[in-house]
C-alpha positions as CSV (number, residue, x, y, z in Angstrom):
1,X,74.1,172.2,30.2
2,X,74.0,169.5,27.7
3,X,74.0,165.6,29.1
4,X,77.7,164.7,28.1
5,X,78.7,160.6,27.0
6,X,80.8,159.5,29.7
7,X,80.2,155.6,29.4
8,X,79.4,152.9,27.3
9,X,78.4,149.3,28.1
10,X,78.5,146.7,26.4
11,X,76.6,143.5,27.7
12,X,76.5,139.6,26.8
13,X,76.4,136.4,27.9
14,X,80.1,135.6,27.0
15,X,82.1,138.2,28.9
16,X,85.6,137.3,28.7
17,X,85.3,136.7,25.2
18,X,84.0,140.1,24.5
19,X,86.7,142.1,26.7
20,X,89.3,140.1,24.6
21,X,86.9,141.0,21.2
22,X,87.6,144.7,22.6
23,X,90.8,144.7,23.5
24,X,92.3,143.5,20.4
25,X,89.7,145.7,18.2
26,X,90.2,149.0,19.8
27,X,94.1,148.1,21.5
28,X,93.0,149.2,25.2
29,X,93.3,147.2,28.3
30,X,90.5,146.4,30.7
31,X,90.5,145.8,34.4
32,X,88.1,143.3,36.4
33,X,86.3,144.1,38.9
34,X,83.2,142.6,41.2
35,X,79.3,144.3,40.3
36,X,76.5,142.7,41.8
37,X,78.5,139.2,42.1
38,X,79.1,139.5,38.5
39,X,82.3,140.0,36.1
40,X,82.7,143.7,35.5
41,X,85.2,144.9,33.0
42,X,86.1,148.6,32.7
43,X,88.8,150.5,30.3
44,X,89.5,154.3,30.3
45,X,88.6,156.0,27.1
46,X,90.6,159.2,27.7
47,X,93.6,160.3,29.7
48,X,91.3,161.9,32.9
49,X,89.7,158.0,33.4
50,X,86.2,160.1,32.8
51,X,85.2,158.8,29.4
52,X,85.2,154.9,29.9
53,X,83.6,151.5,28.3
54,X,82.7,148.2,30.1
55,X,82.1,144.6,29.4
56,X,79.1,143.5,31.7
57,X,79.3,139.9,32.1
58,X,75.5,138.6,32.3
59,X,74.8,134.7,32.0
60,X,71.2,134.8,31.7
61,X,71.1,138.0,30.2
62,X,70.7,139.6,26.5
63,X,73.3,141.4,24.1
64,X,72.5,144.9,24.6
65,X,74.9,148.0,24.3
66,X,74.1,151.1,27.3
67,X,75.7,154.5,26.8
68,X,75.7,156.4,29.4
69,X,75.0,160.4,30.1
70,X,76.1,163.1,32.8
71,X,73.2,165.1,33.8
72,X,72.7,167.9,36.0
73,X,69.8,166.0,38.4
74,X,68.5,162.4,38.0
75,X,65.1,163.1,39.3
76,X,64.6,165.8,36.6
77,X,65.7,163.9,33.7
78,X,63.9,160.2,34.8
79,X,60.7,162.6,35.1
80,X,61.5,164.1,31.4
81,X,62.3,160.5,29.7
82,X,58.5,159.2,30.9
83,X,57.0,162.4,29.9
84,X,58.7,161.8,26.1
85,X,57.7,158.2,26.7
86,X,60.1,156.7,28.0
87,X,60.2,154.3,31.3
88,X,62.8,154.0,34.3
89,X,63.8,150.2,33.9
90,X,66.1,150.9,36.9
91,X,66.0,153.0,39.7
92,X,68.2,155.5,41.0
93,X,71.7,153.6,42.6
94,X,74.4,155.4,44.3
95,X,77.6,154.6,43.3
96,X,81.0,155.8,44.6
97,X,81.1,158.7,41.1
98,X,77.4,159.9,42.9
99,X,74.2,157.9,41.4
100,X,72.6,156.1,38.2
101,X,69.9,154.8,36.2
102,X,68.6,153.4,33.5
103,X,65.7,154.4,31.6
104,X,64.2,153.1,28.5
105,X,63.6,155.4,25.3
106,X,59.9,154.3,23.7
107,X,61.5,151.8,21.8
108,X,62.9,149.8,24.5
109,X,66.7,150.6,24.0
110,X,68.4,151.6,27.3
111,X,69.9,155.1,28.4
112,X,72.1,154.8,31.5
113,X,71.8,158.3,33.2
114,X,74.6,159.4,35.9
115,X,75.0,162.4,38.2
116,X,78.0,163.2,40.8
């Protein structure tokens, strides 16, 4: 089955600014949560709550935008991404939705992968 978009991530060093750049661009709401000790801001894109977007709140970080793909197995698709290339930038997290991780396409931009 083809890897589906279910979320999108947008990261800076000026969080709070950005979910209010968001919300009044695209007229959703946002809701705060707690990631790693860190601001985390996430909006539903569709009706279900499956398709979503998030403001990651990272001080010392870099502006960088992550979209983020279902796939069938994690294991299979970090394997295929260094094969093409790529590298895992980080590894495999469970979360309460099942797992993720980030890879990097040979380039350097992130891919969030996710499986349930």
């Amino acid at each position: 089955m083809p890897a589906m978009l279910r979320h999108l991530e947008f990261a800076g060093t000026a969080g709070p600014e950005l979910v209010e750049f968001y919300q009044q661009l695209l007229d959703i709401e946002f809701r705060q949560e707690t990631v790693s000790g860190l601001p985390y801001y996430r909006a539903a894109l569709d009706q279900s709550d499956e398709a979503t977007m998030a403001v990651r709140h990272e001080p010392e970080g870099s502006p960088e935008i992550v979209p983020y793909f279902q796939v069938d197995d994690l294991n299979t698709a970090i394997a295929r991404a260094e094969s093409l290339g790529g590298r895992l930038r980080i590894p495999v997290i469970p979360i309460p939705e099942g797992a993720f991780c980030l890879v990097e396409d040979p380039e350097g931009n992130p891919v969030g992968l996710l499986s349930s």
